[in-house]
N, C-alpha and C positions, 0 to 999 in steps of 0.2 A: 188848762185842764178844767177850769170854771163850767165850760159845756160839756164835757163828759161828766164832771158830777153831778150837773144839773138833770142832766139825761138821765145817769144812774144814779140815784138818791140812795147813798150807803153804802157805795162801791168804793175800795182804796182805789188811788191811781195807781199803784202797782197791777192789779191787776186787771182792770181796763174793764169798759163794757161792750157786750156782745148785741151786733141788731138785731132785734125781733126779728124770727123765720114768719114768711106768711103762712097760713093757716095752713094751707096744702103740702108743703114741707113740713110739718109739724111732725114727729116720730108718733107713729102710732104703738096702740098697746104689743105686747109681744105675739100674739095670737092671733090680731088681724096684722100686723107686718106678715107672717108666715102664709099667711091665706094669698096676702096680697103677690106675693113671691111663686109662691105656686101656679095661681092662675094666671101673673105673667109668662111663667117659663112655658105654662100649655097653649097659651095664645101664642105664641116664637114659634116654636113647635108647628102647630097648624098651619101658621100662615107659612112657615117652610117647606111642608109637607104640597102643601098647594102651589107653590109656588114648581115644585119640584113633577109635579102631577102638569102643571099648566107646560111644562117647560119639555116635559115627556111627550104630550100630545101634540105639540107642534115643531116638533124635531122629527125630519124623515126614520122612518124604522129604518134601524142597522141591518136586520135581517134580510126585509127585500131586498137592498141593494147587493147583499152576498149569494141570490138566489141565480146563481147561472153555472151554465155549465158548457163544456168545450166540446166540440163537436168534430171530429175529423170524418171530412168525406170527400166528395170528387167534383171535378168541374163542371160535369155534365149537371148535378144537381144545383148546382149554384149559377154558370152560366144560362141555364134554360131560363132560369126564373121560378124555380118549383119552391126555394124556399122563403122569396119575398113574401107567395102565397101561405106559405106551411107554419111557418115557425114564429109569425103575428098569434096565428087562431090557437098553437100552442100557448102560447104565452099569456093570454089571454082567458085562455081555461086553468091553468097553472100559474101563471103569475113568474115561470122560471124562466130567463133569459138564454137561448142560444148561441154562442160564439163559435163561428164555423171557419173551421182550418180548409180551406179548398181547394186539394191537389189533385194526384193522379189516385186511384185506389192502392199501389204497393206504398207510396210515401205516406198515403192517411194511415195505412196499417203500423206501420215501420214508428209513425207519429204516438198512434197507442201505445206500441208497446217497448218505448222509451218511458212511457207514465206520462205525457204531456197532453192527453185529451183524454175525457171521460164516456166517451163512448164514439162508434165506429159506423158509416151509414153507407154505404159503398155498392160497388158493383162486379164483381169476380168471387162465385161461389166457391170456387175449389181455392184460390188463398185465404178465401173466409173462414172455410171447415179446416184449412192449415191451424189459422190464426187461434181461433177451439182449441183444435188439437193440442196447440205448445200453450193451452192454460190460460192465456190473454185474454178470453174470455169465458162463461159457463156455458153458452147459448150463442145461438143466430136463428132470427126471426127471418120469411122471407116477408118485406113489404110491398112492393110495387115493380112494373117489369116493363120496360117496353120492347122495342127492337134497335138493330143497329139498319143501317144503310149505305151502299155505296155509291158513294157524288162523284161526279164529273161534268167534263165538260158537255154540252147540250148536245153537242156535235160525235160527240161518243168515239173519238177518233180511234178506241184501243178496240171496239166493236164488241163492248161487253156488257150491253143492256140484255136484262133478262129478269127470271127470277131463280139462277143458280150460282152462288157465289161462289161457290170454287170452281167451274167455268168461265167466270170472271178475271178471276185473279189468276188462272194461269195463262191467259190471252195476256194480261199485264205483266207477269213474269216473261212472258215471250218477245215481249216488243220493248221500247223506250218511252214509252208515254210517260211523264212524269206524276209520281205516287207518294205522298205526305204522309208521312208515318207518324204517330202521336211519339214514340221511343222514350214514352214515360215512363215505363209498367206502370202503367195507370190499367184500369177495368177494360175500358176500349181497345189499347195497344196488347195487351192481352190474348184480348178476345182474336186481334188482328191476326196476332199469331197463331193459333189456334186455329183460325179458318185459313191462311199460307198453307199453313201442314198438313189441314187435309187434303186441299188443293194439289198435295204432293210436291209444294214448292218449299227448298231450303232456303228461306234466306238470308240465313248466316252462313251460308257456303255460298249461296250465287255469286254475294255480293264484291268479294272479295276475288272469284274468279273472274272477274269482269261483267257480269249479266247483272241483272235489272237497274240498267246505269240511270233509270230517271227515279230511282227509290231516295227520298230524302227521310232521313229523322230531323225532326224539330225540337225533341223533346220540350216540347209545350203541352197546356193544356186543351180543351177542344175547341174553344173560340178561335186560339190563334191558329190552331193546326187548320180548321176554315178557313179564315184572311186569310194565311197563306198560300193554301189551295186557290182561292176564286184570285188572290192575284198571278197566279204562275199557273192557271189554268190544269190544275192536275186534279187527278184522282184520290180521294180521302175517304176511310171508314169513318162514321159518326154516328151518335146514338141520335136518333131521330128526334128524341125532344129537343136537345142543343138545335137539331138541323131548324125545325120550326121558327123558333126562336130567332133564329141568327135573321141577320137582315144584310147585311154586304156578300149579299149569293153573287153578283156579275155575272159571269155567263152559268154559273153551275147549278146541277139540275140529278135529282135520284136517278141514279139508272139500274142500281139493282135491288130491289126490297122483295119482300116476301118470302125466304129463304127462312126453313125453319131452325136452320141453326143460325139464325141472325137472333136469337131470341136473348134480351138481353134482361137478368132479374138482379132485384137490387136488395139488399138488406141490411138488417141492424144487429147491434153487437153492442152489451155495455161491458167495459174494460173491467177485468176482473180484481175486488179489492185486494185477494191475497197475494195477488202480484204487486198493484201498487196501491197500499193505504189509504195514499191523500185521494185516491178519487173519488170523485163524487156520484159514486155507484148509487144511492138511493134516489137524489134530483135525476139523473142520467136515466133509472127505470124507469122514472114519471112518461119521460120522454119514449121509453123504448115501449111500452105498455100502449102509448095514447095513439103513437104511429100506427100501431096494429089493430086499435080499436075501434067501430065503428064511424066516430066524429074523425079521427083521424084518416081512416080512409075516406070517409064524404069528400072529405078537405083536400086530397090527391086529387079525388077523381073528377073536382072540380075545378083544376087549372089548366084552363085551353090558352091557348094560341090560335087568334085568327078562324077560332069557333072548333079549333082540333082538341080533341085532349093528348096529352104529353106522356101520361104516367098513367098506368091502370093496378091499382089495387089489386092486392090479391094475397093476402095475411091469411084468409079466411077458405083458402083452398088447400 
């Protein structure tokens, strides 16, 4: 203990000597300890708040990435190529992403109004104005219209090149030529029906009495209902943009267009909230609004095929 009393000069050994703090550990008075405390806890503070700022700025926004919405429409739109064109230039004005359900028109319908898409972009007016009617939606806008066309083979074997198409199709009811039926209720397969009947041909009665033995359903969309035609060489309705677009034609070739009941008009519908809550009726009008609106028609009317265009505007008539 000789060196610790040396060290402490008047300290018992009982109670020991303590080392000198250095100067900077030293307890300051009580009034700058307090200062000193305060203005660490606002420097923590700040460099957390920064920290928390830096860390916000370079984190993707949560919001873009929730910015989309579902789109149920038909093959013709999606097959042709009309919205590889369309729905970049929206997204790009809007910043809203579209995800498109791509069936026949009655299944894109049938689609909304289960609540599983937020809006409707289709082709058959009269289950459009149904679609209104039972609430599903408040509105249908028309957007853009083209035609349909009847393809066949080059050789026209049913001898139904013209421009009357229920002249047409009962030369094809009358014989065996074989005829590809979309049998989606889709827009087209619709529309199919629709010109049968004025045609004066049943054929949900033919078929079953033995007549129009070359009629097939595919229930496909319009691409395959194509393929299948140009491989089995028959006769198929299509909406003339798909037709453009398509590229495995083989032998087949328009043989009847210009028929004014060929006329095919297409439109939009956002799915109504007080039917189903979750959807996202406000992003979906951005959509339904821009389709109609000038930039949005530009943008139609600027998607050719092979120097054709596809789709012609017409919001504004």
């Amino acid at each position: 203990m000789e060196h610790l009393n040396s060290a402490c000069p008047g300290l018992s050994e009982v109670s020991g000597c303590a080392a000198p703090q250095p100067p900077s550990h030293r307890a300051a008075p009580a009034g700058e300890g307090g200062r000193r405390v305060l203005l660490g806890a606002l420097g923590l503070a700040a460099g957390l708040a920064a920290a928390a700022l830096a860390q916000a700025l370079l984190a993707p926004p949560t919001f873009a990435q929730e910015r989309f919405i579902v789109m149920a429409s038909t093959t013709s739109t999606e097959q042709s190529g009309l919205f590889g064109h369309l729905l970049p230039a929206f997204k790009q004005a809007t910043g809203i992403d579209v995800r498109v359900v791509a069936v026949g028109t009655g299944q894109a319908l049938d689609t909304a109004r289960r609540g599983d898409a937020d809006l409707v972009f289709v082709h058959d007016k009269a289950a459009e104005e149904k679609f209104v009617a039972e609430g599903f939606a408040t509105s249908r806008r028309d957007v853009m219209y083209n035609d349909f066309v009847l393809v066949g083979p080059k050789a026209d074997p049913a001898g139904a090149k013209g421009r009357d198409i229920a002249a047409a199709l009962k030369k094809l009811a009358a014989g065996s030529q074989p005829f590809v039926s979309r049998g989606d209720k889709s827009g087209t397969h619709a529309a199919e029906l629709r010109l049968w009947k004025a045609a004066g041909v049943d054929v949900a009665a033919a078929r079953p009495a033995g007549g129009m033995t070359g009629y097939r359903d595919c229930g496909c969309g319009m691409g395959p209902a194509l393929n299948m035609a140009s491989a089995t060489n028959a006769y198929v309705l299509t909406d003339r943009g798909t037709w453009l677009a398509f590229k495995n034609r083989g032998d087949l070739a328009i043989v009847v267009e210009g028929d004014r009941t060929l006329f095919n008009q297409y439109g939009v519908m956002v799915v109504n909230p007080a039917k189903h809550p979750h959807a996202k009726a406000a992003l979906a009008q951005q959509f339904a609004d821009w389709v109609v609106s000038p930039a949005g028609q530009t943008t139609i009317s600027g998607f050719k095929v092979g120097g054709e265009t596809l789709f012609f505007p017409n919001a504004a008539l």
